[in-house]
C-alpha positions in Angstrom: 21.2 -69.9 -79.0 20.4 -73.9 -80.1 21.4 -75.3 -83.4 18.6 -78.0 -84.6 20.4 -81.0 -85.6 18.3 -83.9 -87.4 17.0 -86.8 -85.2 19.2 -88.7 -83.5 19.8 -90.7 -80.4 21.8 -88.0 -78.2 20.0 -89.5 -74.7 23.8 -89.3 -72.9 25.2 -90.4 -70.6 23.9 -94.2 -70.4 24.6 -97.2 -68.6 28.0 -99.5 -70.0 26.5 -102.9 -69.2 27.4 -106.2 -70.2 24.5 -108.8 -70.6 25.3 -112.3 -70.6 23.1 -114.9 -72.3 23.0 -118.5 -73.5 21.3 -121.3 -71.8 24.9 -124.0 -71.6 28.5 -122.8 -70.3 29.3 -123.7 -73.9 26.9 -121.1 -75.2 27.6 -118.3 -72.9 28.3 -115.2 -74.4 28.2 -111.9 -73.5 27.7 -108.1 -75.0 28.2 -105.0 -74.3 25.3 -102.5 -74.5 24.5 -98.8 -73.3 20.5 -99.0 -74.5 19.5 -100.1 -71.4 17.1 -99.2 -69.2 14.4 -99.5 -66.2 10.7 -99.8 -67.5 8.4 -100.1 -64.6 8.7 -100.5 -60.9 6.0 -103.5 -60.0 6.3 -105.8 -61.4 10.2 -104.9 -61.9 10.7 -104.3 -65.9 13.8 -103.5 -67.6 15.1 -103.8 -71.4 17.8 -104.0 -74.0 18.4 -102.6 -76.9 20.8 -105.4 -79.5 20.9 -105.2 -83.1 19.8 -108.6 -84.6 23.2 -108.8 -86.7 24.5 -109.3 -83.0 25.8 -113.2 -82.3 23.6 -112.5 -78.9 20.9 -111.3 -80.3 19.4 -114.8 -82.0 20.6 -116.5 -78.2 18.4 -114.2 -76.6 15.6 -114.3 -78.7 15.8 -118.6 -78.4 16.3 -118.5 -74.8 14.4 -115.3 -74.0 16.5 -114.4 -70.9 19.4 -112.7 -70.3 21.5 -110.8 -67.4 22.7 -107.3 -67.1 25.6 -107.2 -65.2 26.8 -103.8 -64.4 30.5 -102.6 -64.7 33.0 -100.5 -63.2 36.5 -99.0 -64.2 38.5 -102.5 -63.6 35.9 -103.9 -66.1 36.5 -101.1 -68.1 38.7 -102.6 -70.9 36.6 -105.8 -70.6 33.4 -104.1 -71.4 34.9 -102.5 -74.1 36.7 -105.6 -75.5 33.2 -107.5 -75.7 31.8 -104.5 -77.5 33.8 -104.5 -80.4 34.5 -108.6 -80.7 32.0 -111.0 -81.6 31.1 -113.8 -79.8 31.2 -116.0 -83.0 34.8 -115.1 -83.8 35.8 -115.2 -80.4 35.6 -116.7 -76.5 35.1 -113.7 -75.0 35.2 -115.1 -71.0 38.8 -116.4 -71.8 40.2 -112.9 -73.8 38.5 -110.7 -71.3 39.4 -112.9 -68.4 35.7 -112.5 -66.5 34.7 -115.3 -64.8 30.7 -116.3 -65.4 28.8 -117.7 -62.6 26.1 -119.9 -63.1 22.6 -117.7 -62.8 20.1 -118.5 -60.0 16.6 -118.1 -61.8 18.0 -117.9 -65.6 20.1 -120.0 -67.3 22.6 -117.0 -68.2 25.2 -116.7 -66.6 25.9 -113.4 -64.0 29.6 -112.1 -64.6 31.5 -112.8 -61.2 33.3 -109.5 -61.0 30.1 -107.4 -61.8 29.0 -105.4 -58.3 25.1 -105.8 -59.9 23.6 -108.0 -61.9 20.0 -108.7 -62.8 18.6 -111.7 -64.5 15.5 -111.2 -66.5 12.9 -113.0 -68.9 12.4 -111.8 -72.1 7.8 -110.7 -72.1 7.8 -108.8 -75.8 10.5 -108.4 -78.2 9.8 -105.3 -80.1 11.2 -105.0 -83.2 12.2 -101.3 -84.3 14.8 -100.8 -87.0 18.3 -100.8 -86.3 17.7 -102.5 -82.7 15.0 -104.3 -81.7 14.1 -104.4 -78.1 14.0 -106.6 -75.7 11.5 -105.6 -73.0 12.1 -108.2 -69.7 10.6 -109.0 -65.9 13.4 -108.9 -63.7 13.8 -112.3 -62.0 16.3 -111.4 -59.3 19.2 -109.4 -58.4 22.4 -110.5 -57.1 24.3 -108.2 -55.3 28.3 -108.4 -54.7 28.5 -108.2 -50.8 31.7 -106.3 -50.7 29.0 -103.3 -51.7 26.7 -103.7 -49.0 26.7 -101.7 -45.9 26.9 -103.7 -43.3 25.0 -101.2 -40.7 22.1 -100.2 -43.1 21.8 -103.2 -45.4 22.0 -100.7 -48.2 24.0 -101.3 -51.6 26.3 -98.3 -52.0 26.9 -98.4 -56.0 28.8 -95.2 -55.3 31.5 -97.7 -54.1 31.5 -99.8 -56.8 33.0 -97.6 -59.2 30.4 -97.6 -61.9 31.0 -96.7 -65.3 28.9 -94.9 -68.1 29.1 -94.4 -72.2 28.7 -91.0 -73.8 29.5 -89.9 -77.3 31.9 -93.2 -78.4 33.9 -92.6 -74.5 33.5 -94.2 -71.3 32.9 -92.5 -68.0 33.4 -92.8 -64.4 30.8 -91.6 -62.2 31.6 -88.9 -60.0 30.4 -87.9 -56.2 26.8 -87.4 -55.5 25.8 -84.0 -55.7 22.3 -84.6 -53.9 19.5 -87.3 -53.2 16.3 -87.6 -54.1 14.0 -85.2 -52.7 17.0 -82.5 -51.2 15.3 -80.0 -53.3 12.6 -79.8 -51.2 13.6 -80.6 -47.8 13.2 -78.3 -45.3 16.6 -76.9 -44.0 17.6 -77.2 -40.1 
């Protein structure tokens, strides 16, 4: 039997990411945030989710880019660090020890230890309560090399040791349990 609960956001697990922003290595900053998301396929669309009493959130909205820069279990207590410190109070590349890179068609930085990350322009900026989003065309992707099969040219994420945020806990991904379309394939 199901208990009806009131409204709420219980969409679990989601992404840990951390998004950089700022458009000068003195303004760099980053965030952590799980209301993340793909949009659209073509063109390539993602978004954010930030609360505007976030010290990211006015850098984003001036320079209207940002990165999302996926992380793993090593970044695990970094991710979690940036979450819960503010970027006003705090330089979070030197407590969390991540090293930024410069970006390649934003001004953001990319996070050097990140296996993914994916620099986007801010199109609309929806504002919707608590968050507002932050709807973006991806510009690129950079991918850490170390992930890439050398055979097949394929990124193997699997590898990468990604992480994910349920209920207030992080998560590490397990084994895959199937691929996309094994429903339906025939069997040999």
């Amino acid at each position: 039997m199901k208990e009806s609960w009131k409204p709420g956001t219980m969409i679990n697990p989601l992404p840990a990411v951390l998004v950089t922003c700022g458009d000068t290595p003195e303004k760099w900053n980053m965030i952590t945030v799980a209301w993340t998301g793909t949009i659209c396929t073509d063109p390539a669309m993602c978004y954010i989710s930030v609360r505007p009493e976030r010290a990211s959130y006015p850098v984003i909205e001036r320079t209207m880019e940002f990165t999302i820069n996926l992380t793993t279990e090593e970044m695990a207590r970094a991710t979690d660090w940036a979450g819960v410190r503010s970027g006003r109070d705090y330089d979070k590349w030197k407590e969390t020890g991540l090293t930024p890179i410069p970006g390649e068609k934003v001004k953001s930085p990319t996070i050097e230890e990140s296996p993914l990350s994916i620099e986007c322009r801010v199109k609309r900026i929806e504002r919707l309560g608590s968050h507002s989003m932050f709807i973006a065309e991806v510009l690129g992707v950079r991918a850490d090399s170390r992930f890439i099969d050398k055979e097949t040219g394929k990124f193997d994420l699997e590898k990468a040791g990604l992480i994910a945020y349920s209920h207030g806990a992080y998560h590490k991904l397990g084994p895959a349990i199937g691929k996309f379309g094994f429903s339906v394939q025939k069997r040999k």
